[in-house]
C-alpha positions, 0 to 999 in steps of 0.5 A: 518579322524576325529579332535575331540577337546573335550577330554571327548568325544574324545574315544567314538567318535574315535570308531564311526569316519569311520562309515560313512555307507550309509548302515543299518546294523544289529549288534545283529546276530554273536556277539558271534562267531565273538567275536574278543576279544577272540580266539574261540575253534571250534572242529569237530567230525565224520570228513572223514580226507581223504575227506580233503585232496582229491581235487576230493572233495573240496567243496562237504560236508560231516555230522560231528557234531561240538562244538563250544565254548563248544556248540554242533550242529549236523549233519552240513556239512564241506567242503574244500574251496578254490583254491591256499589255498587249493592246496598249504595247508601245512600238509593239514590244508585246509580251510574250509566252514561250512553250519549249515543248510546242514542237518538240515532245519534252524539250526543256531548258534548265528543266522547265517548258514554260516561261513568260516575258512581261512587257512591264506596260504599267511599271516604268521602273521595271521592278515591281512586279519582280518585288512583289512576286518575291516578297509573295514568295518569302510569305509563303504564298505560292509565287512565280520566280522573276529575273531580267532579260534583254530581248531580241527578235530577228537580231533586233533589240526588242528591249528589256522584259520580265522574265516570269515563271509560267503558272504550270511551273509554279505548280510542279515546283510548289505542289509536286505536279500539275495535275490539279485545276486552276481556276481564274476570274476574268474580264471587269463586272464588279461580282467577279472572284467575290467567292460567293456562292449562287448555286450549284451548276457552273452556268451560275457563274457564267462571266465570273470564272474561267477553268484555265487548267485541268479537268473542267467538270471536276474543277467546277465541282470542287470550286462550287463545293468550295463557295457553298461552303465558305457561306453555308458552314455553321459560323463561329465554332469549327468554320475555321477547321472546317472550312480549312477542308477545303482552302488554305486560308493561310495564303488566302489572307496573306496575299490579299494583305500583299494586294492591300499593302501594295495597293495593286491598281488591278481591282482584287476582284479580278484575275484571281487565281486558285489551285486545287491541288489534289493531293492535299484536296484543297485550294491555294490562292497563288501569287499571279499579275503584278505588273500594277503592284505600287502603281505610280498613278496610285496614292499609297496613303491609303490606310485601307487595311482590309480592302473587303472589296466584294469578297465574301471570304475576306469579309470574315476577317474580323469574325474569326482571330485565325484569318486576322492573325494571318492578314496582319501578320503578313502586313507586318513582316511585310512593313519591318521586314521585306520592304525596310527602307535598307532592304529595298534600297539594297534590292532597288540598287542590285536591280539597277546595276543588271539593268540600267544600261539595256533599259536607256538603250530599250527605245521600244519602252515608249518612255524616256531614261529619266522616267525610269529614274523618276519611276524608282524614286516614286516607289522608295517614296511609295513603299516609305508611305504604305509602310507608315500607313500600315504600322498605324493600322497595326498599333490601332488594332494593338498588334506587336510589331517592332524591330526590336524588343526593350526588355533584357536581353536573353544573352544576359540572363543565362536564358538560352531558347533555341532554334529560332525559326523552329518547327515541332519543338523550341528548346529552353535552357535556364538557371537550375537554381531559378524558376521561371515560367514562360507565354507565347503570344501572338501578334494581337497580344493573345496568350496561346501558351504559357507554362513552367520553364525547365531545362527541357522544350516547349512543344510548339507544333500546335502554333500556326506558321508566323511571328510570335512573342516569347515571354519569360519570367521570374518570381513574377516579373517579365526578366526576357522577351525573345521572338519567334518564328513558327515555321 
């Protein structure tokens, strides 16, 4: 959430509002294949169809040669994926996972080896899943790119698909390699990915994890240490700095606000997945498994703001204002931001032009052009509905989350703050003949700073990353508000 007064500025800025990104990415990799402003063409040849359609061999590859765009590879691996999206696969449009590199050491295409097609089973309007990953993205939640392709198999049209960015390129592009381990939950007993401890040997959590990347022992033995110390640190005092040691928070509690506000149908218990990234010796919840997020078969009026649902860490949402403040601010970017009636109408519109045409003439979609129309306005009438629900659960918890702000303006007072988003330092310019004085709130109306305005900056690198209120005044009274993003 962001107020920007200065019109000339105002469309650049808008792009840039939710980078609030604690981590450095690289933007040159998959440019082109993840291009969501056209709809890709990816043919493959030499494809065994009975393979496809035999569960004995999901997941095992097979050599075929693909064109993608109108550019050639050969002798890369194809291979089924997935689990109720690929048993319940109409007309065997299963989704698919592709390794450039499965035959050929270092091939790549636009600098990556990885890349997934997602079936879009559970999503007849072919856009949630790419919504939520990029809405992941902009909260600064590490998040697989999306685009759209139209498919085809052995000069057959296979159908429209989600082109999704694999989980090893998500972490060479975010965290600079993928040297760490990932961790995933798997399968449906209600304790999994409830992040609580139960001791110290991985036998203790048979049937709740899986090491899906990297070394096994030394996943295992940090995931451990992690889970004892979510529930064994000394609470109160410290526990958020200390347990900081060992998880970024911040995009743990951000995208359970995502999974609540978009009331994904896969229970939040379940397909969670952790990063350890080595480096920075600490874990980060990514943005993975979409394709239920604004579920057709789901009521959105649901004011369940957190779902708690089994999960140890999200239970300490009320004790302490840090993991509160990340939760809520999530929720409100995501409400008066990213999913505004006029942003999703512009998104839901430049999707429908890439691929209205390829979805009517996909017959493998298992339903009808008409339900795909019904589907979109489902979710304009869906995201309508969440965002109401989760401003009342703001304005009960007395958050500032508005659009605008009713108090003069900065331009009007000879108050000039810039930059905005800023980082270290947010410089203030005012009236020598005056004094003013100024505080800085966050979103559940604290005080975290205050002072004496002089022409000079207010240093700001001890705020978290998010939306905050600055708040100037003169012989006493409130003459200016302006809001911040800390980036």
């Amino acid at each position: 959430m962001i107020i920007i007064k200065t019109s000339g500025v105002r469309k650049v800025l808008l792009l840039f509002l939710i980078g609030v990104l604690g981590l450095q990415v690289s933007a040159q990799i998959g440019e082109k294949i993840f291009d969501d402003t056209v709809l890709h063409k990816i043919e493959f040849f030499n494809v065994d169809i009975s393979a496809i359609k035999d569960p004995a061999l999901k997941s095992v590859y097979q050599q075929v040669d693909i064109k993608i765009d109108g550019n050639i590879l050969k002798m890369i691996g194809l291979a089924t994926k997935g689990e109720k999206s690929y048993l319940a696969a109409p007309n065997d449009k299963k989704p698919f996972k592709i390794k450039t590199d499965k035959f050929i050491e270092g091939q790549k295409y636009d600098g990556i080896k990885r890349f997934n097609l997602h079936n879009n089973l559970y999503d007849k309007g072919f856009m949630r899943e790419k919504l939520t990953c990029d809405a992941s993205a902009r909260m600064g939640i590490p998040a697989p790119k999306c685009a759209f392709a139209e498919v085809y198999i052995n000069g057959e049209y296979w159908g429209v698909y989600t082109l999704v960015e694999a989980q090893d390129e998500i972490y060479k592009r975010t965290f600079g390699d993928n040297n760490g381990f990932t961790i995933e939950s798997f399968g449906s007993p209600a304790n999994l990915n409830n992040l609580a401890y139960y001791g110290k040997n991985p036998e203790d959590y048979s049937g709740q994890y899986i090491v899906d990347h990297g070394d096994e022992n030394l996943a295992w033995q940090q995931w451990i240490t992690l889970l004892d110390k979510i529930q064994n640190l000394p609470p109160r005092y410290g526990y958020v700095d200390s347990i900081s040691k060992y998880i970024d928070y911040q995009t743990y509690f951000k995208f359970n606000a995502v999974l609540d506000y978009n009331l994904n149908a896969e229970p939040k218990n379940r397909n969670g997945i952790y990063y350890y990234d080595i480096d920075k010796k600490k874990w980060f919840t990514i943005c993975w498994d979409q394709n239920v997020a604004f579920a057709d078969f789901i009521q959105p009026d649901q004011n369940n703001f957190p779902n708690m649902q089994m999960t140890a860490f999200l239970d300490k949402y009320a004790t302490y204002s840090q993991f509160s403040e990340a939760y809520d601010q999530t929720l409100c970017q995501l409400s008066n931001s990213i999913f505004t009636e006029n942003e999703v109408d512009s998104k839901i519109e430049a999707y429908r032009k890439i691929i209205d045409d390829a979805v009517e003439k996909d017959i493998r979609k298992g339903f009808t052009f008409k339900e795909y129309e019904l589907s979109i306005v489902a979710l304009r009438e869906f995201i309508a509905i969440r965002n109401n629900e989760t401003s009342e659960f703001l304005k009960k918890k007395g958050c500032i989350c508005t659009t605008t702000v009713k108090q003069p303006e900065l331009e009007n007072t000879g108050i000039r703050v810039f930059p905005n988003p800023a980082k270290d330092f947010l410089y203030v310019r005012v009236p020598e003949t005056a004094v003013y004085r100024y505080s800085i709130s966050n979103m559940q109306g604290n005080m975290l700073q205050k002072g004496l305005l002089t022409n000079t900056n207010i240093p700001i690198s001890s705020l978290p990353a998010g939306v905050f209120l600055l708040e100037i005044y003169h012989a006493g009274q409130r003459v200016a508000a302006e809001k911040l993003i800390k980036i």
